[in-house]
Each structure stands twice: as structure tokens, then as C-alpha cells.
LUMBAVO-620407 format. One record per residue (C-alpha): residue number from 0; y, x, z. Coordinates in nm, 3 decimals. Each point is the difference from the previous one (the first is absolute). Layout:
! LUMBAVO-620407
(NUM (Y X Z))
...
//
This chain:
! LUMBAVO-620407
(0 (-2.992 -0.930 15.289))
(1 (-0.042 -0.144 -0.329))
(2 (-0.147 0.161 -0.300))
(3 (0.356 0.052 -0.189))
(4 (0.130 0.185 0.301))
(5 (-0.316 0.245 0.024))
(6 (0.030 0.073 -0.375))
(7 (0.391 0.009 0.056))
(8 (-0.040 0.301 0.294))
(9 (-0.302 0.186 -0.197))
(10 (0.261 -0.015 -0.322))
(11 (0.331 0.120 0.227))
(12 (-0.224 0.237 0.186))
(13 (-0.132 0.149 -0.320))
(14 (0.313 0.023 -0.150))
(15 (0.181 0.166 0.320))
(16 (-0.316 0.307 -0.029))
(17 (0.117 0.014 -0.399))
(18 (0.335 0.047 0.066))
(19 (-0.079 0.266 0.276))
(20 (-0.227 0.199 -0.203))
(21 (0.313 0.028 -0.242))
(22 (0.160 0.168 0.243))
(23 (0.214 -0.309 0.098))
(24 (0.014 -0.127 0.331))
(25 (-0.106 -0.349 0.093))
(26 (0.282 -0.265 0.112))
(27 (0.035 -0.031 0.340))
(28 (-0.006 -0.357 0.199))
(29 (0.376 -0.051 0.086))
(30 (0.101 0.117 0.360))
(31 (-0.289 0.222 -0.034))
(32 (-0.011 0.418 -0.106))
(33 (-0.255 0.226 0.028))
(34 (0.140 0.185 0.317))
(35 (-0.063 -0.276 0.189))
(36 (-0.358 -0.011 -0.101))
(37 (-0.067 0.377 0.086))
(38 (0.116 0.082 -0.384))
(39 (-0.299 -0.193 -0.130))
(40 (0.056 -0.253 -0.266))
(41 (-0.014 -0.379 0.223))
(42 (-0.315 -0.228 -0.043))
(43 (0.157 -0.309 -0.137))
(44 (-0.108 -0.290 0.175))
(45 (-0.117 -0.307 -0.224))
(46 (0.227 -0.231 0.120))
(47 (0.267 0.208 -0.137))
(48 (-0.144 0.133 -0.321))
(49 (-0.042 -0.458 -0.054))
(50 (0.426 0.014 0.069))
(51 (0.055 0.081 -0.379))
(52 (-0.034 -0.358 -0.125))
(53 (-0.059 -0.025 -0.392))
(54 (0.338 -0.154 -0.174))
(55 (0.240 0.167 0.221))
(56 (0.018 -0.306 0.213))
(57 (0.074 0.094 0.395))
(58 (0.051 -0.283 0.167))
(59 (-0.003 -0.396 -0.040))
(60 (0.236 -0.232 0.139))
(61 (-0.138 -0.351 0.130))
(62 (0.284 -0.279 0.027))
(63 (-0.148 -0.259 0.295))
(64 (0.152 -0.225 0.247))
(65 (0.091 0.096 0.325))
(66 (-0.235 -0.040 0.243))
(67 (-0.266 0.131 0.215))
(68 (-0.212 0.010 -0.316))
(69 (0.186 0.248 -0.193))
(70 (0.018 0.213 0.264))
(71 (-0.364 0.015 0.031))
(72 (-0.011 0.066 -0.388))
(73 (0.268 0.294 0.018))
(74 (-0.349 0.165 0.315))
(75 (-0.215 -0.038 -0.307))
(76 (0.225 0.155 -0.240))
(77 (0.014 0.297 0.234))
(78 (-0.380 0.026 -0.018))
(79 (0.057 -0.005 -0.368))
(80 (0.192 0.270 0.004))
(81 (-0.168 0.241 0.202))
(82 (-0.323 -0.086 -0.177))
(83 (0.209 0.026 -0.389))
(84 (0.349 0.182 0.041))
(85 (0.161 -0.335 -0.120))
(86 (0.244 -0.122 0.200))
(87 (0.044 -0.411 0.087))
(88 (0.305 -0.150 0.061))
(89 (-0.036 -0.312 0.146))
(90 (0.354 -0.179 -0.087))
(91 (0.039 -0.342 0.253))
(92 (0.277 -0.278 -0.081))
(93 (0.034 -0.247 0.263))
(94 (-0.130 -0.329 -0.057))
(95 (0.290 -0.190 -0.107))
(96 (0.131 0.234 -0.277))
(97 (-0.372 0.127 -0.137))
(98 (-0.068 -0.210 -0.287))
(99 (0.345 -0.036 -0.137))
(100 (0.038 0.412 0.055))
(101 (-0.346 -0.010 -0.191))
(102 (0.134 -0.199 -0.282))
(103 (0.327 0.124 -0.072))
(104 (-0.153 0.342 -0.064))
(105 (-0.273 -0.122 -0.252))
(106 (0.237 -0.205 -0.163))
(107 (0.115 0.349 -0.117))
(108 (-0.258 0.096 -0.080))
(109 (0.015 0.283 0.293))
(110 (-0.239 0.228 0.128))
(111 (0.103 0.121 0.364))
(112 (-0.370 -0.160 0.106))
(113 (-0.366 0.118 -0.097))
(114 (-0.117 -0.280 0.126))
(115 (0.087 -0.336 0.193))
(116 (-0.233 -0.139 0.272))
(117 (0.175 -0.352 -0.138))
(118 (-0.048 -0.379 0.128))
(119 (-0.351 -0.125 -0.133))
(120 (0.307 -0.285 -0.134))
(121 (0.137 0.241 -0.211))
(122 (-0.288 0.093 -0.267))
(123 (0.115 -0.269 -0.286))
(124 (0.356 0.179 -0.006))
(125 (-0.107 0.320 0.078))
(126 (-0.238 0.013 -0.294))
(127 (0.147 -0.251 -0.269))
(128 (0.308 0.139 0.071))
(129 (-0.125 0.359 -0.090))
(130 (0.056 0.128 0.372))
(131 (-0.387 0.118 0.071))
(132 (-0.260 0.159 -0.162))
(133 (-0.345 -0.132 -0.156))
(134 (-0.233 0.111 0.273))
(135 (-0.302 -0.211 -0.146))
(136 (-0.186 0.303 -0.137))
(137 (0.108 0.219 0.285))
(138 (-0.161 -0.222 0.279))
(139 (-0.279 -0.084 -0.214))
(140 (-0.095 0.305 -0.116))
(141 (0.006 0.179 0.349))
(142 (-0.219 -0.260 0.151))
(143 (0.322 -0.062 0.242))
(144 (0.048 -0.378 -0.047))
(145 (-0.336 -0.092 0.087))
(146 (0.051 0.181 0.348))
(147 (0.279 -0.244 0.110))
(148 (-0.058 -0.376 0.119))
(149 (-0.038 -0.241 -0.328))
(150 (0.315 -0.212 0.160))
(151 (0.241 0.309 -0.017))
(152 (-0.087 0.124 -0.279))
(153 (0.087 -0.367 -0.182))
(154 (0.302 -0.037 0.249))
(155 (0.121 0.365 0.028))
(156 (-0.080 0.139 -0.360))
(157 (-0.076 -0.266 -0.261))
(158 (0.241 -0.142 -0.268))
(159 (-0.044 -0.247 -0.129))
(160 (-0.203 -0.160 0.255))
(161 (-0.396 -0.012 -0.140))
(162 (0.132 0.294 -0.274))
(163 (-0.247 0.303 0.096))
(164 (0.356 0.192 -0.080))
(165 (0.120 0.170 0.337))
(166 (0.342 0.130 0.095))
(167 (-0.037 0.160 0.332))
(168 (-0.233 0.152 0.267))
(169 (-0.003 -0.283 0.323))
(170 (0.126 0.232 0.297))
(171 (0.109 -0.177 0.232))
(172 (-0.207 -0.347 0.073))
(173 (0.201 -0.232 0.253))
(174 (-0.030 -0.375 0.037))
(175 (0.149 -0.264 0.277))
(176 (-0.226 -0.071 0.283))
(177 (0.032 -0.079 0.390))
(178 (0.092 0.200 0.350))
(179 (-0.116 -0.237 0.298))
(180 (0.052 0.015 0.393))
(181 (-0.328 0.072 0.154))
(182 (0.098 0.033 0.257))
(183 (0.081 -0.372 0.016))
(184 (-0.258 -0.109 -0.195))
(185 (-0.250 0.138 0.261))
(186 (0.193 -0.077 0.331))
(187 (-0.275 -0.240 0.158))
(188 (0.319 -0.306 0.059))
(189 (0.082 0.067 -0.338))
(190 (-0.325 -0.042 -0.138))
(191 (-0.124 -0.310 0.242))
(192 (0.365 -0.222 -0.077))
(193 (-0.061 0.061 -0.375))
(194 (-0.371 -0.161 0.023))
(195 (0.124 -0.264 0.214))
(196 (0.278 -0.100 -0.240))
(197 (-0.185 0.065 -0.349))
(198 (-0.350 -0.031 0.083))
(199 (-0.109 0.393 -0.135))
(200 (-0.013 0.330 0.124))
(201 (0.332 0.174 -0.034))
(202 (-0.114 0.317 -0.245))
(203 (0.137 0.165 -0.305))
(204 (0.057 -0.305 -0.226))
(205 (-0.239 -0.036 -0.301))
(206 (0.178 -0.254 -0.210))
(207 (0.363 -0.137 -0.035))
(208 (-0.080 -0.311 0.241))
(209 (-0.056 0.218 0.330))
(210 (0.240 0.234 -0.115))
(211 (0.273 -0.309 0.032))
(212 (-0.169 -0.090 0.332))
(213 (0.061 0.333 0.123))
(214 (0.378 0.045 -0.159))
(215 (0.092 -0.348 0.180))
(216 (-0.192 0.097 0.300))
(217 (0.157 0.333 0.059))
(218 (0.370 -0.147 -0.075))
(219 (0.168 -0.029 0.362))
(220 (0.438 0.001 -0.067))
(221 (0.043 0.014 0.342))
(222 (-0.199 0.320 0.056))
(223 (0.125 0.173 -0.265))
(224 (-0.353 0.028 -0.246))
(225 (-0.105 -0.132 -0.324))
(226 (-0.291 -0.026 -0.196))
(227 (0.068 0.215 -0.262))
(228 (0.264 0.198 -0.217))
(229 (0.011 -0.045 -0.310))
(230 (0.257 0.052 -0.318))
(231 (0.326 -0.141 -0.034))
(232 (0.216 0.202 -0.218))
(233 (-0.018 -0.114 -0.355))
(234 (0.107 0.350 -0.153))
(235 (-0.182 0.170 -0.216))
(236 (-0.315 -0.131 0.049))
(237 (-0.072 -0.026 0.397))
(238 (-0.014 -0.399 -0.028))
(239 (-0.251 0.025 -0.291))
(240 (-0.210 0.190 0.212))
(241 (0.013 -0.203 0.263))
(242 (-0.069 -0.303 -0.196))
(243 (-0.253 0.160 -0.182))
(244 (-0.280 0.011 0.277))
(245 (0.001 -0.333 -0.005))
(246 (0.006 -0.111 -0.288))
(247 (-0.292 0.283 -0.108))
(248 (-0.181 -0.181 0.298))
(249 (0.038 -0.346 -0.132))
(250 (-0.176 0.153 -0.361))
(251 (0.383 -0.103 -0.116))
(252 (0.141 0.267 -0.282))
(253 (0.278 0.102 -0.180))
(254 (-0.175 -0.058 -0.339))
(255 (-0.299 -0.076 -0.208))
(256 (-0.142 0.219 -0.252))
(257 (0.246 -0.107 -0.254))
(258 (0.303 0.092 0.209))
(259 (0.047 -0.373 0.030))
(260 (0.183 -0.124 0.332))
(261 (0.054 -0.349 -0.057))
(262 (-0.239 -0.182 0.199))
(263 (-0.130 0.321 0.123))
(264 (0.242 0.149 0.223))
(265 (0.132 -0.373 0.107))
(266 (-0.370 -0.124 0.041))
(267 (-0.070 -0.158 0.304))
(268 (-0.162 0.278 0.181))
(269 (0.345 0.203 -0.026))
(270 (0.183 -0.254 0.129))
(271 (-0.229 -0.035 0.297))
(272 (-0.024 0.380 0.041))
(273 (0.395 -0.025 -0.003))
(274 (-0.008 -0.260 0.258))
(275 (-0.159 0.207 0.222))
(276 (0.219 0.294 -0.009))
(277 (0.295 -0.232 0.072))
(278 (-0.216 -0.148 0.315))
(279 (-0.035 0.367 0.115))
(280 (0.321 0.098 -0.023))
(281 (0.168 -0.341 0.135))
(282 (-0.264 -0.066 0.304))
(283 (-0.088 0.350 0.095))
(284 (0.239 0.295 -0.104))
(285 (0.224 0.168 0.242))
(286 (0.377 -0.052 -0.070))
(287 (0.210 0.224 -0.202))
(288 (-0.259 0.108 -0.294))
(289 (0.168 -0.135 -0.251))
(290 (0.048 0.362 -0.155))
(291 (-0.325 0.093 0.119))
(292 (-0.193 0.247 -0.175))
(293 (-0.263 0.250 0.084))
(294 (0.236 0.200 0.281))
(295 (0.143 -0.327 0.150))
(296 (-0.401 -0.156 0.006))
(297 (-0.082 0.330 0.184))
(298 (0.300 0.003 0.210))
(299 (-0.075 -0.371 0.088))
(300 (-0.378 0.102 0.118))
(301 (0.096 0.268 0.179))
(302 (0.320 -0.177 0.218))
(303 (-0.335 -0.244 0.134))
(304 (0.132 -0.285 -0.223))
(305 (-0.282 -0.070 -0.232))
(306 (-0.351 -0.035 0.092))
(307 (-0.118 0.066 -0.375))
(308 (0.195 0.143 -0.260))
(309 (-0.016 0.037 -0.368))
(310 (0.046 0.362 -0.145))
(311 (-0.073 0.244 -0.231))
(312 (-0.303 0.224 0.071))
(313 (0.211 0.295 -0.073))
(314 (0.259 -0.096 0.317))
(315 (-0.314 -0.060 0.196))
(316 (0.030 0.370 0.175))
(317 (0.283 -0.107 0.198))
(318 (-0.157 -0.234 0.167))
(319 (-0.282 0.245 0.145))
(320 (0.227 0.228 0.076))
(321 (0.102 -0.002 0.418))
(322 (0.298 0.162 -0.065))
(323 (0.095 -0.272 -0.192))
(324 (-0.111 -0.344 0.071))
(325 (-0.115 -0.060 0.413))
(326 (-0.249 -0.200 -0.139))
(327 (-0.212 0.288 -0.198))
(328 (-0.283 0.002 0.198))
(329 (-0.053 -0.344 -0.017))
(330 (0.017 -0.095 -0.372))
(331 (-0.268 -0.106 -0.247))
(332 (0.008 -0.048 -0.373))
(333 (-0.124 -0.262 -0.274))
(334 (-0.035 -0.086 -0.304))
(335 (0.211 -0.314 -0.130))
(336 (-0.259 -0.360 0.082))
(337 (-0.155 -0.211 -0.244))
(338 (0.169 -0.299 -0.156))
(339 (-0.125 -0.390 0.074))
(340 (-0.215 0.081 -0.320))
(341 (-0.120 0.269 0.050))
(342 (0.222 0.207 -0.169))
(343 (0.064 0.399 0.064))
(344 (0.302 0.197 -0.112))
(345 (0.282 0.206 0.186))
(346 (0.355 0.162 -0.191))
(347 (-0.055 0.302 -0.186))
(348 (0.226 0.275 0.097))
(349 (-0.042 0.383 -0.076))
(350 (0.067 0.212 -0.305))
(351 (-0.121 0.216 -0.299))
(352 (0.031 0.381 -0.057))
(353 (0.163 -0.020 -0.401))
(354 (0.117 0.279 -0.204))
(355 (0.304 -0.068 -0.204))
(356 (0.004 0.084 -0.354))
(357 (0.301 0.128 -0.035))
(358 (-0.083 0.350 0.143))
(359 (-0.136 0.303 -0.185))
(360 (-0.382 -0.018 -0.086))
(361 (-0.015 0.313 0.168))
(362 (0.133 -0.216 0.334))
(363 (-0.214 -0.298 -0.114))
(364 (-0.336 0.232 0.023))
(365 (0.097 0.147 0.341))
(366 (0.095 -0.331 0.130))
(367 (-0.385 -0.097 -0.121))
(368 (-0.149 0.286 0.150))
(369 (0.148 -0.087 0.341))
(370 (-0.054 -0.356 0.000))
(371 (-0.422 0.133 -0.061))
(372 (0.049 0.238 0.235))
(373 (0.123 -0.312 0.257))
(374 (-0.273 -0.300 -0.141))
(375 (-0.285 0.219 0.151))
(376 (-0.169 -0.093 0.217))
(377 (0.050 0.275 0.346))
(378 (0.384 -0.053 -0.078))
(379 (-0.040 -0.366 0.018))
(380 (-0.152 0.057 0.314))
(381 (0.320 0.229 0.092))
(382 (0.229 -0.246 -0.118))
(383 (-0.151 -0.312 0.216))
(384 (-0.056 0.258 0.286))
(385 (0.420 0.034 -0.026))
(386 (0.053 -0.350 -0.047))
(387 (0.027 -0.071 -0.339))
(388 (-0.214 -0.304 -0.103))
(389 (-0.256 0.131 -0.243))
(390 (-0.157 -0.198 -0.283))
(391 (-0.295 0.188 -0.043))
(392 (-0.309 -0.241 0.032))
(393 (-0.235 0.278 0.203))
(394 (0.313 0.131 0.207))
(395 (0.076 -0.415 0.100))
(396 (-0.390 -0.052 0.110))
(397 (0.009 0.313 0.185))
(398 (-0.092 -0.041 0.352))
(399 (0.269 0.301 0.049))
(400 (0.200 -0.205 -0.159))
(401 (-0.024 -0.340 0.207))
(402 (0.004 0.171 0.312))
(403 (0.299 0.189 -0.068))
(404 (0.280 -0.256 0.133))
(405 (-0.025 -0.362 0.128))
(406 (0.128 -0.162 -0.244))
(407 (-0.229 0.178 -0.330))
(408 (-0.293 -0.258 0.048))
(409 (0.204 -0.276 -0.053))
(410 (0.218 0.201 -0.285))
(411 (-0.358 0.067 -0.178))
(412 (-0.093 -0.333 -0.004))
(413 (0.317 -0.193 -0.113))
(414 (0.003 0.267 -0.305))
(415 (-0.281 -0.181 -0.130))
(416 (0.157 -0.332 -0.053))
(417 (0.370 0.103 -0.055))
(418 (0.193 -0.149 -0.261))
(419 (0.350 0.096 -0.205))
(420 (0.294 -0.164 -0.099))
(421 (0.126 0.048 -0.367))
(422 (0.015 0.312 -0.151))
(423 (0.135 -0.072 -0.338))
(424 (0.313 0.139 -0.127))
(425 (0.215 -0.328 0.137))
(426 (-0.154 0.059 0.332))
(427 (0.328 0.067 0.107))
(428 (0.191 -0.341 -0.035))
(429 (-0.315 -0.181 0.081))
(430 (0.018 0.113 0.328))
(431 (0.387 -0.071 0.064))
(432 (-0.120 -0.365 -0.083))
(433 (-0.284 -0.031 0.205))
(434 (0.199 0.181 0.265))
(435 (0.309 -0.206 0.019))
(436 (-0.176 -0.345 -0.039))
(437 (-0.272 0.145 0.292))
(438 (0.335 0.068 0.230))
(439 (0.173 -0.353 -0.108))
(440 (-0.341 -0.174 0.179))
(441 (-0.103 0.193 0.243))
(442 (0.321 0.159 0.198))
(443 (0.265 -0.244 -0.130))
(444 (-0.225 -0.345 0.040))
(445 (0.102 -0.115 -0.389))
(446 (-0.230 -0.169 -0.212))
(447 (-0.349 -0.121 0.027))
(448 (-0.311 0.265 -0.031))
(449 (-0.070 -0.206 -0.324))
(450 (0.329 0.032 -0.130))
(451 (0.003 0.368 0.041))
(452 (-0.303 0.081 -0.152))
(453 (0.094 -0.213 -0.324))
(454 (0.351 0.165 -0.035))
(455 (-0.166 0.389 0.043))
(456 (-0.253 -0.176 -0.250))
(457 (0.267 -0.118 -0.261))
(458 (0.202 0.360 0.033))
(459 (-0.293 0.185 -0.044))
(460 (-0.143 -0.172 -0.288))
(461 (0.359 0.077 -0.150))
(462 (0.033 0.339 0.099))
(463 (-0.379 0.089 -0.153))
(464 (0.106 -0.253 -0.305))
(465 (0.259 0.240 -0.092))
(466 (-0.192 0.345 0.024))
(467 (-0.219 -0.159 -0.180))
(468 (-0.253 0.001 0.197))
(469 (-0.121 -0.361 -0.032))
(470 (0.093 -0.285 -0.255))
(471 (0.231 -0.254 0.069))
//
């Protein structure tokens, strides 16, 4: 118990042994009287006597995405209840509807939300826009940001990128890596065709070139698998994603430290990282992914299509689960492979835990006092334990940790080399570019990989141009 809530109970308890000696009874707990205690006034437990919160403020509402996730926030907000008297609501939109549902309502400057757990993509609007709240001093001042991984807390907090100024508490740290077969990568035939035909041991690939040998190798039409599964719908931003890993791989970006593109996100790298991408998804892809997204990747793995396949850490459960996929027993996990020089990066995914600022600051304080409450350190450990993906640095090199699921080593590891897309307040229609032009080449065959990179190139330079975020 902490040092407020013993002075708190000493004060109430005080106070109740005042108001008896004036003759006036104490208050009982509700659903409680004194004939059910024998007639004696009730010992109030703790917990309950901490159920009064300060401001009035009973519960706090949490708008999220739906998914497994939120569901494992909405366990923890039970445990803050029963430990506060503050109820959580943990409000889920599906997917497809989140951020314009989001949007809309801070556009009017509503305040049906405490807080957000928004897309790490979303911190230039949210806070330029006047959607969040300043958390710089919060984080700083309570030690908090320096318990989280230095990558999330650029990716999932800071705006503008290199500021120091910090808009939300990372929560839930995801990134793109690989599900693979072992069961076919260790099956003795397996393992002694591959060496015969590539000249290697078949093994979890370490770089891009034997991760091509073992797409092509793997890809048999007429027995119904594929190398891998990777994204093909170019909605909202699935095909960035997908793109992403290699490009991060190939040291490519989005940007310099000017916000510059030209010549940046159309260097040569890109358009070799792009290249790539299109070679996996014309040589070694199973049929039919051309919507493909994290469900349809998972659904392809788990039919026995796809010997490897791209995902999501956070849709990585599935695929250990027997109920699920036949193959459960038999999967491994890692971390996207280097680039030709020797380049490391994988697609950030994930979100931050923001408070909007259009709520009461008697909401805005109890929304801070349960986002401390969540960045220590045992409910970290609770909230990995769950499933969430914690960005606390001690929680990630816990052994507890790593051994908790197959798939956590690798999720540690890529979280150390994970890059973002754009997060400015135009992220929006830079990512319809790059998403339609990334469709055009890859599913529909159009254009060069040059020729794409120089058109998202010229659009993008526009788009920033006219936010002005760079100079013509």
C-alpha cells in the first residue's frame, strides 16, 4: 500500500471514531449493516476504504481496437478495480471503422474516451491537432519513460520525432516478423535436397539471400505449399507493412532528417528492397492473397499452404494454439533477416496509451493515475503474462518473459531494430499513395520497381510540400 492510502485510512478511521464519540454512527459499507456483523460496527477492508477516488471520478473508459489485445486490457482493468474502486471500460471498434470512429469524435471536440490506446501513426494528428495531452512532464517526472525500450518510446510516444515532448505511454509493442514450418525444415529429406540444391544447411534463414532460397525452395503448385504469406491488400496500411520489412532491411527509408523524400525514398536501395517484395509475392505466394492481411496470412499458414509467413507478433497466438492451426506444435518464430548490407529493420506495429484533452482534469488525473498504476513494473509482468506485448525494458529481458510463448524471443529481439512509417499529421494520404502505387506493382504487374518508387517519391514530396513540412 502506498503512503497516501495509509495516511488516507488513519484520516477516515480517525474521523469515523470522531463522529462516533458525537454520538453519530459511522457509515456503513453498502450491502453491509451491523446485524450481519453480530451488531458490531464492520472492519473496513483497505481495498474498499481506497474505492473513494479523489475528484469524484469512478470509472475510465479506454476506446481500443478490437482484438485479443483489448480484451486482455479490459483483465487488467478488473485488477484495477478491485485494487482502486474505479471501474475500466475497455471500449473495442473493429479494425476497419477504429480510426475514422476515433476521429470523427475528436473532431468535436468529444469526450466519451479517457484515453485512446491509438496507432503509434497517429501522434502528429493526435497532438497538433489538440486530440492528446502533454505527457512530457508526466513520464518524465515519474521515472516511467526510462522503464520502456528507447525505440518505443521514440516510435510509440514522441512528437516530433527527436522532440523530448511525449504524447503517450507505449502499451502495446508489436512489429512484423516470421512463423516457419519446422517441421519441414527439420524433416531429414527436407533438409538433405535443400543442401544438395543450394549448397547450405537448410536452418532458420539469417539474411534475405537464404531466405529467397528457402521461399523458392519450399514453393511446390502442384502440392499445394508455398514459401511464404505475405501482404496483399493495399488498405489501410497492410501493403506498407509488408513492404516495409524490406525495405527497413535494405537500410532503405521513408525520409531523411529533413523530411526530404526525393532521392531518399526512390534511392536505389528502395527500389531493390521493392524488387524483392514483388519476387516474393510473384515466385512464392500461394494464390488468392491479394486481400491478404494479418487473418488471411494466418489462415494461409494454418490451411498447410505457406511454409513461412509474415505476421504480426500480436496474431502470433493463433498459430500455437492446437485448437487452431494443426501445425501448433510444430512452429518456430524469427525475427525479420538482414539485408545484402547488412542492414536490420522490421515494420513497426503496436500502439500508445494517450489521454485526450478534452475530458475534465478531474478525468485527465485519474486517467494518469491508472496509466502509473499499469507502467509498473509487476503489472507489466501481468500484462505480458496475458499476452499483451509489454515495452518495459526489464519485463522484455526477463527470462519469464522469453520463456513465456514461442514466439517472445524472436518478438524481443526484432523490437530492438524496428522502424515506423510517418507519423506526421499527413500520415494519412501518404499512405493511400504509397499504398495504391505498392498494389499497381506488385498484384497488378504495372510499372517498373523504379517507376514506382519515383511516383510515391514525387506525391510525397507534394503532399509534405503543402503541410509545410519541407520546402519546395
Amino acid at each position: 500500500m502506498s503512503n497516501n492510502k495509509v495516511l488516507y485510512f488513519l484520516i477516515m478511521l480517525l474521523a469515523a471514531f470522531a463522529l462516533a464519540a458525537c454520538g453519530t454512527p459511522a457509515a456503513q459499507p453498502s450491502g453491509e449493516t451491523g446485524a450481519e456483523t453480530g451488531g458490531e460496527a464492520p472492519v473496513v477492508p483497505e481495498e474498499e476504504e481506497a474505492a473513494a477516488p479523489a475528484g469524484g471520478v469512478t470509472q475510465i473508459n479506454i476506446l481500443w481496437a478490437q482484438w485479443d489485445p483489448a480484451d486482455y486490457l479490459q483483465q487488467i482493468g478488473n485488477m484495477y478495480e478491485a485494487e482502486t474502486g474505479i471501474k475500466v471500460n475497455v471500449v473495442q471498434e473493429p479494425w476497419a471503422s477504429f480510426q475514422d470512429r476515433f476521429f470523427t469524435e475528436m473532431a468535436a471536440g468529444g469526450d466519451s474516451w479517457d484515453i485512446v490506446v491509438g496507432d503509434s501513426q497517429w501522434l502528429g494528428a493526435g497532438s497538433t491537432q489538440g486530440h492528446y495531452m502533454d505527457l512530457t512532464e508526466f513520464l518524465t517526472s515519474t521515472g516511467i519513460a526510462d522503464t520502456v525500450t528507447p525505440a518505443s518510446l521514440t516510435y510509440y510516444a514522441e512528437y516530433p520525432t527527436g522532440s523530448g515532448t511525449y504524447w503517450a505511454y507505449p502499451t502495446e509493442g508489436d512489429a512484423d516478423g516470421w512463423a516457419y514450418r519446422r517441421d519441414l525444415f527439420e524433416d531429414p529429406e527436407e533438409m538433405a535436397a535443400f543442401e544438395e540444391e543450394y549448397g547450405y544447411p537448410l536452418d532458420v534463414p539469417q539474411n534475405y539471400e537464404q531466405f529467397l532460397d528457402i521461399a523458392r525452395f519450399f514453393t511446390r503448385p502442384e502440392e499445394g505449399l508455398y514459401g511464404v504469406a505475405i501482404y496483399g491488400q493495399n488498405g489501410y496500411d497492410s501493403m506498407v507493412m509488408g513492404v516495409e520489412n524490406t525495405m527497413f532491411a535494405w537500410g532503405a527509408s521513408w525520409q531523411d532528417e529533413n523530411n526530404n523524400v526525393l532521392g531518399v525514398v526512390n534511392s536505389e536501395r528502395a527500389v531493390e528492397a521493392l524488387e524483392v517484395y514483388k519476387e516474393l509475392w510473384d515466385c512464392c505466394s500461394p494464390p488468392g492473397m491479394s486481400s491478404a492481411f494479418f487473418n488471411e496470412v494466418n489462415d494461409a499458414y494454418i490451411s498447410g499452404q505457406a511454409a513461412m509467413a509474415m505476421n504480426f507478433f500480436a496474431f502470433f497466438p493463433a498459430l500455437v494454439n492446437p485448437e487452431v492451426n494443426p501445425y501448433a506444435e510444430s512452429t518456430g518464430f524469427f525475427a525479420n533477416p538482414e539485408g545484402p548490407y547488412g542492414d536490420r529493420g522490421a515494420a513497426l506495429g503496436g500502439q500508445g496509451m494517450s489521454v485526450i484533452n478534452y475530458i475534465s482534469d478531474e478525468r485527465k488525473q485519474a486517467a494518469l493515475d491508472f496509466i502509473e498504476w499499469f507502467a509498473q513494473e509487476e503489472i507489466q509482468t501481468e500484462w505480458a503474462a496475458l499476452g499483451g506485448y509489454t515495452c518495459n525494458a526489464n519485463v522484455l529481458a526477463s527470462d519469464v518473459f522469453r520463456n513465456a510463448t514461442p514466439f517472445n524471443p524472436a518478438f524481443a529481439e526484432t523490437m530492438t531494430f524496428v522502424k515506423d512509417f510517418w507519423n506526421v499529421p499527413v500520415y494519412d494520404p501518404l499512405l493511400q499513395v504509397a499504398n495504391r502505387e505498392f498494389g499497381a506493382y506488385i498484384i497488378e504487374g504495372r510499372g517498373t520497381a523504379q517507376e514506382t518508387m519515383d511516383r510515391i517519391a514525387e506525391q510525397h514530396h507534394q503532399i509534405l510540400v503543402e503541410a509545410g513540412l519541407i520546402e519546395e
